[in-house]
N, C-alpha and C positions, 0 to 999 in steps of 0.2 A: 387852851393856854400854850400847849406846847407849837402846836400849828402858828399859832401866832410869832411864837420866838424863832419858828424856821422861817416863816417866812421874811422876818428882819434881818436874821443870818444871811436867807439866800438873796436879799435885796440890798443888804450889805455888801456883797460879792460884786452884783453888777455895778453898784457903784464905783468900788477901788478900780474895778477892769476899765472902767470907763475912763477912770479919772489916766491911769495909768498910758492906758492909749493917744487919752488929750495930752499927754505931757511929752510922750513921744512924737506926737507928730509936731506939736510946739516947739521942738528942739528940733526940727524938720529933720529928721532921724535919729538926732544925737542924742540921744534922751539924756538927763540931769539924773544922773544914778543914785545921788544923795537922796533925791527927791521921792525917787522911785518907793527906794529902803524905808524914807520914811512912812509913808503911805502904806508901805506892806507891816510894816513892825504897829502903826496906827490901828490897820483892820487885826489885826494877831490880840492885841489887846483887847478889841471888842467883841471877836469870840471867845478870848477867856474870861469877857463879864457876863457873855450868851449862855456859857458852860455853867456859869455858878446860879445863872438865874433858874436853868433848867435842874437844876442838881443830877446832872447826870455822874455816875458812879461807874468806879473801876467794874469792870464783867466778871464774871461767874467765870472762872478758870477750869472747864468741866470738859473731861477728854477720856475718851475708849480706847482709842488705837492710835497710828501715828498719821493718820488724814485731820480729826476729831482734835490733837495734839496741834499739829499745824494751825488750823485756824484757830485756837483757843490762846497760842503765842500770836496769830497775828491779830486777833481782835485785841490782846493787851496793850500790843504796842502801838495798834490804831486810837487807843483810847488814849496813852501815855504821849502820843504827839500833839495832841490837842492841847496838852498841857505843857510843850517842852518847845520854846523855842525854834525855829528852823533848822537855823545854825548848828542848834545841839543835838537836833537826832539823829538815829541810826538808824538806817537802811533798814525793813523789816528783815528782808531776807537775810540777811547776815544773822539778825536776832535769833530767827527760826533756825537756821544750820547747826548753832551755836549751842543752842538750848536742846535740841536734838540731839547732839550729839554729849554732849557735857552730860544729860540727864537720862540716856537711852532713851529717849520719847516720852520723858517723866516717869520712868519706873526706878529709877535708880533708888535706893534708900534716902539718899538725899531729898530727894523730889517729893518722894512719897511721906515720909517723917517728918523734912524738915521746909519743904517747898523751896527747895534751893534749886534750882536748877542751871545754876554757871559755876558749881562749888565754889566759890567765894571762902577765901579762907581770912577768918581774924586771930591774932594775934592778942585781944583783950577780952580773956576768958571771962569779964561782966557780960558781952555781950551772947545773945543767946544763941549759942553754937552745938553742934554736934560731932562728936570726935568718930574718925575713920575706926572700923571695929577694929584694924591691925596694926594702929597704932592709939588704944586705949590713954598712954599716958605724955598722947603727942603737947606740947606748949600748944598747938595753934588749934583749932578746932572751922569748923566747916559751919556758917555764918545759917542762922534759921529764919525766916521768914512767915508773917501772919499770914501771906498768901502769896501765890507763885505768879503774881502779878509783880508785887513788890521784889521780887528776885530780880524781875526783867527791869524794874525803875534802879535797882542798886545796880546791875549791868552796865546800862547806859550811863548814872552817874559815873562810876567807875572809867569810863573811856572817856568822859569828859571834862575829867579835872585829874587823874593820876600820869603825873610825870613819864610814864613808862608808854604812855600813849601820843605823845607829843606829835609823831608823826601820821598818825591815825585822822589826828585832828586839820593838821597839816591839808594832806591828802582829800580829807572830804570839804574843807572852804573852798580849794581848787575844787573838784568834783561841782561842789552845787555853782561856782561861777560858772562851770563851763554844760550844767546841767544835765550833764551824763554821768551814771554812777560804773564806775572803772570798780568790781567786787575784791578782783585780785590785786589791785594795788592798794584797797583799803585795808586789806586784810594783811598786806606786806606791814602794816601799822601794826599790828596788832600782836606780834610775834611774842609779846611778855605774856602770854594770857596762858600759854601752854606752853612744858617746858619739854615737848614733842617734836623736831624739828619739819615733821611732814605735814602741822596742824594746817599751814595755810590751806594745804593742797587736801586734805581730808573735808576740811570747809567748802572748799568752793568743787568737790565731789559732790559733794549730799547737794550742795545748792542744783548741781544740777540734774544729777542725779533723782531727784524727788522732783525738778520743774519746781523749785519754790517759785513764789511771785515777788 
């Protein structure tokens, strides 16, 4: 059954490329970008009815060290793209720098207690939080999570609908038109996240620093 739904997924594919191609040379170069968009947000819909047929599930979040770490944030967010618009995702690597460094490579108390790994902090003590030990009796508490997948989905939502990211978003519609992701100018977007002034440049360290992908 499974084989069967890939090979409609991967037959799916040659389709749209095909179709895509015909519409380009039909526009004898000019291709009709409307048309394009729609043909691609078309097939996007039909892997997310591929995805439910298969009931494929978020991964096992499961890490030793910080190589084990790495690929366990990036199979999340390989699994979390399938489900997220184009438009709206993030860069892995950004995720992984991010998470790495926010969580020490998931050993932080956060990470390990409460599966946070971006401290996310709420201000509506219903929601199930965990307070800083050195500030016992802070208002705002440091947001919990069923699984340190779901940290990395409240991450992303976070940069893609909080005002404080506007240019984040900005940044990456340009990026994906022009198909090249520019790290350091994403990350100039991102300056509300850490109230650090050197975070950009500590980021895009580890990114290279570790070779992320």
């Amino acid at each position: 059954m499974v084989k069967e739904y890939l090979k409609r997924f991967v037959y799916l594919g040659i389709v749209v490329g095909f179709v895509i191609v015909a519409t380009y040379i039909a526009g004898t170069f000019h291709p009709n970008e409307h048309v394009i968009t729609k043909i691609e947000d078309e097939f996007h819909k039909k892997e997310m009815r591929i995805i439910e047929e298969l009931g494929l599930k978020e991964p096992e979040f499961e890490f030793t060290d910080k190589t084990s770490f790495i690929n366990a944030t990036s199979n999340c967010v390989a699994y979390l793209n399938w489900t997220t618009d184009k438009d709206k995702r993030v860069p892995i690597t950004i995720v992984i720098a991010m998470a790495g460094i926010e969580s020490a490579w998931g050993t932080s108390r956060f990470a390990k207690e409460g599966n946070a790994l971006f401290g996310v902090r709420t201000w509506n003590l219903n929601t199930p939080h965990m307070k800083p030990l050195d500030l016992p009796k802070a208002r705002f508490g440091v947001k919990k999570y069923d699984t340190k997948c779901q940290s990395v989905k409240d991450m992303i939502r976070i940069l893609n609908t909080h005002p404080a990211y506007d240019k984040f978003r900005k940044y990456r519609a340009e990026q994906l038109e022009e198909g090249v992701w520019n790290y350091s100018h994403l990350l100039s977007g991102m300056t509300a996240w850490s109230t650090n002034p050197d975070y950009q440049n500590i980021i895009m360290s580890t990114i290279v620093d570790n070779k992320l992908p």
